[in-house]
N, C-alpha and C positions, 0 to 999 in steps of 0.2 A: 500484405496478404489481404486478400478482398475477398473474406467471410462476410453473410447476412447473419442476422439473428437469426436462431431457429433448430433445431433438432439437428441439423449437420454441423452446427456449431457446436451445440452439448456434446456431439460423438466426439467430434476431433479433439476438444478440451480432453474430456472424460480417456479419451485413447492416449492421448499424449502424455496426461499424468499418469498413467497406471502403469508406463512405460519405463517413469524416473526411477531411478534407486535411489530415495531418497535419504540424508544424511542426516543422523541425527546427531546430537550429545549430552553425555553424563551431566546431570544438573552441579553436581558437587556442591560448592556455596553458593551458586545461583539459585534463584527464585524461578516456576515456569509460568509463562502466559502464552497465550494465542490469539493470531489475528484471522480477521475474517477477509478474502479478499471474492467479494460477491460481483459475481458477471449480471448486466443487468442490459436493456438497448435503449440508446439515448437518439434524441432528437437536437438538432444543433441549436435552434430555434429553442425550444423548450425549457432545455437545460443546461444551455450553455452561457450564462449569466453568473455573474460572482463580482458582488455588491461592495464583498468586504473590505475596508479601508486598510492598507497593511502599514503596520509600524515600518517603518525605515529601520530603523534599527536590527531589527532580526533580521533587513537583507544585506545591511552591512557586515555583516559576521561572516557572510558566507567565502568559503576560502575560495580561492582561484576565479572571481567572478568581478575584478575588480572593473574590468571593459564591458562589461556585458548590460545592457540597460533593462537588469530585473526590473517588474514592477509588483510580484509578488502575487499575481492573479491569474487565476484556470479558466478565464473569459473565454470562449472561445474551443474548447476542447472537447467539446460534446459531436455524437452525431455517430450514429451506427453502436455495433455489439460497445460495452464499455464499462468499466469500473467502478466503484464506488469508494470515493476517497473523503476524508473529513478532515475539515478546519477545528483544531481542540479551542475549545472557550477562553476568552481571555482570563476568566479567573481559575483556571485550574492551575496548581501546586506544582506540577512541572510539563514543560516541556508546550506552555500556554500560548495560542496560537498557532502552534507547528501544523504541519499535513501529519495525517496520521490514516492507518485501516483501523475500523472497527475490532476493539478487541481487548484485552486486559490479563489480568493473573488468575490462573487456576486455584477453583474454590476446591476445597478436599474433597478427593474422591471423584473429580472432573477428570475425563479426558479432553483432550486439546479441542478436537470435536463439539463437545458439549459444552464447553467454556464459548469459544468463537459463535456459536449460535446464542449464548446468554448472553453475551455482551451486545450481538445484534439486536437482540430482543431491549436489551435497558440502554441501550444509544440514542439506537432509532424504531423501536418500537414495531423492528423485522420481524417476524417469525419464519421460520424456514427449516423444513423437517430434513431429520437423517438421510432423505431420499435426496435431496438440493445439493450431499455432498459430492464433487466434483473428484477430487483427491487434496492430497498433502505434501507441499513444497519442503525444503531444508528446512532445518533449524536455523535459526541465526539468533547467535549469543553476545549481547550487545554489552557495551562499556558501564551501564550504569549496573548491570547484576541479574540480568535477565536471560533466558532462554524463550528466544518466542517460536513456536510451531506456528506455520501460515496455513489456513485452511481455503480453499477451494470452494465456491458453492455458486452453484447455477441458481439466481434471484427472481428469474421470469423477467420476461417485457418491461414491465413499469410497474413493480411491486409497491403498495404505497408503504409510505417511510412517514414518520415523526418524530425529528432528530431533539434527543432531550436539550435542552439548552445548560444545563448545569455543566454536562461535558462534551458537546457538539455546537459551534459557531455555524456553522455550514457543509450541507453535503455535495457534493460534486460526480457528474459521471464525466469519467476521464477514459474517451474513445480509446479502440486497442493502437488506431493509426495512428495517434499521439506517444503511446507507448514505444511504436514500432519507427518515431520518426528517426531521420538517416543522421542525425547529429546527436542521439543518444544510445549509450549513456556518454559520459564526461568521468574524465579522470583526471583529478588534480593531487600533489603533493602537499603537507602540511608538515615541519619541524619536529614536533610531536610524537610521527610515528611515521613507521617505515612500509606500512601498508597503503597503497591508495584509497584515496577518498572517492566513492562513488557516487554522481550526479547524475539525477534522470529529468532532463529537459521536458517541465510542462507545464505550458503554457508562457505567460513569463516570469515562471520561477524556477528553483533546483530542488527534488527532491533528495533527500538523502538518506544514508542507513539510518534506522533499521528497514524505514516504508519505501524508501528508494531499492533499494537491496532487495526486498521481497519482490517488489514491481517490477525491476531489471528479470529476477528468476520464471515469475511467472510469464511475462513476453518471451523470453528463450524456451523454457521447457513446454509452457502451456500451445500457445499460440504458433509457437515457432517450431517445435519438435526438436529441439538441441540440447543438448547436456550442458550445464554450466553451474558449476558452484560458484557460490556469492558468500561464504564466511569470511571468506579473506579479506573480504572489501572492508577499511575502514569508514567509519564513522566520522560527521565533523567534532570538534573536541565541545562547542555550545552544547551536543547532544550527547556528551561521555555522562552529564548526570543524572 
């Protein structure tokens, strides 16, 4: 799909979500957080660079990718309308250097909304009003205890960002053509569990549930105009904790 940036882009987003019937679920002993998944326009030049040196080891874990010659880096995936996706710091408590969206756990009395623009704000030091909300993807209730609501928000052109380093390694704009390319997603089997494991091709890495899963949703529903629930999709089991 060969959208520019720009006001016919905010409509078609803004039209396509308002479209979804979106799926939620009962927290029950779950915890709820929200992610941000901010549409922003990238330059290939610009911001298509990613420095960071990747452990080996987090890409040997990954299931069904034994052929594949990852190198763990988003070089290269910038250029037109695009996403903003984040490298977690190597010293955070879980889940430390993964791909992640901007976002965390509902402080009391937060809506999903209001949470996903706080976290923007103390990540990367975004600011971005009620009016930036685009709409709201599925839930998706991940293996470690969570319910995360994915929020929508239209970021402007080149909003400037200063990503905290406490809990952000790197930010990345990850173009929609990269989302939309013809060998993604990927579905592999793992022993474990009887769901498949969903894999979103970018760059040369795999992302996976829960940020793969949301990214798969938002290229079908957003971009794409298609219905598609993503709960079902598993998880890899590195990310069950």
């Amino acid at each position: 799909m060969d959208l520019d940036f720009g006001d016919a882009l905010r409509a078609h987003l803004s039209t396509n979500l308002g479209r979804h019937d979106r799926l939620g679920f009962d927290l029950g002993e779950r915890r709820h957080a929200a992610v941000a998944v901010v549409v922003v326009d990238s330059d290939a030049d610009l911001h298509g660079v990613d420095d960071e040196r990747i452990d080996a080891t987090l890409l040997a874990d990954i299931p069904g990718a034994e052929d594949m010659a990852l190198t763990g880096s988003v070089a290269g995936t910038a250029g037109g309308p695009a996403v903003l996706l984040t490298r977690r710091a190597s010293r955070m408590r879980a889940h430390a250097g993964q791909w992640a969206l901007p976002g965390g756990r509902l402080d009391a009395g937060e809506t999903p909304i209001d949470a996903a623009r706080r976290e923007l704000q103390e990540e990367l030091a975004l600011d971005l009003s009620d009016s930036a909300v685009l709409g709201v993807l599925d839930d998706y209730p991940t293996r470690s205890g969570y319910v995360i609501t994915p929020v929508v928000l239209w970021g402007g052109a080149d909003p400037a960002m200063e990503p905290q380093p406490d809990e952000v390694a790197s930010v990345h704009r990850i173009a929609f053509r990269e989302l939309c390319r013809p060998d993604s997603p990927r579905f592999v089997t793992i022993p474990e569990s009887e769901r498949p494991v969903v894999q979103v091709p970018i760059g040369g890495d795999l992302i996976h549930a829960p940020t793969g899963a949301v990214l798969l949703q938002f290229r079908r529903v957003a971009i794409e105009g298609v219905h598609e629930r993503v709960d079902g999709y598993e998880q890899p089991v590195f990310a069950w904790q």
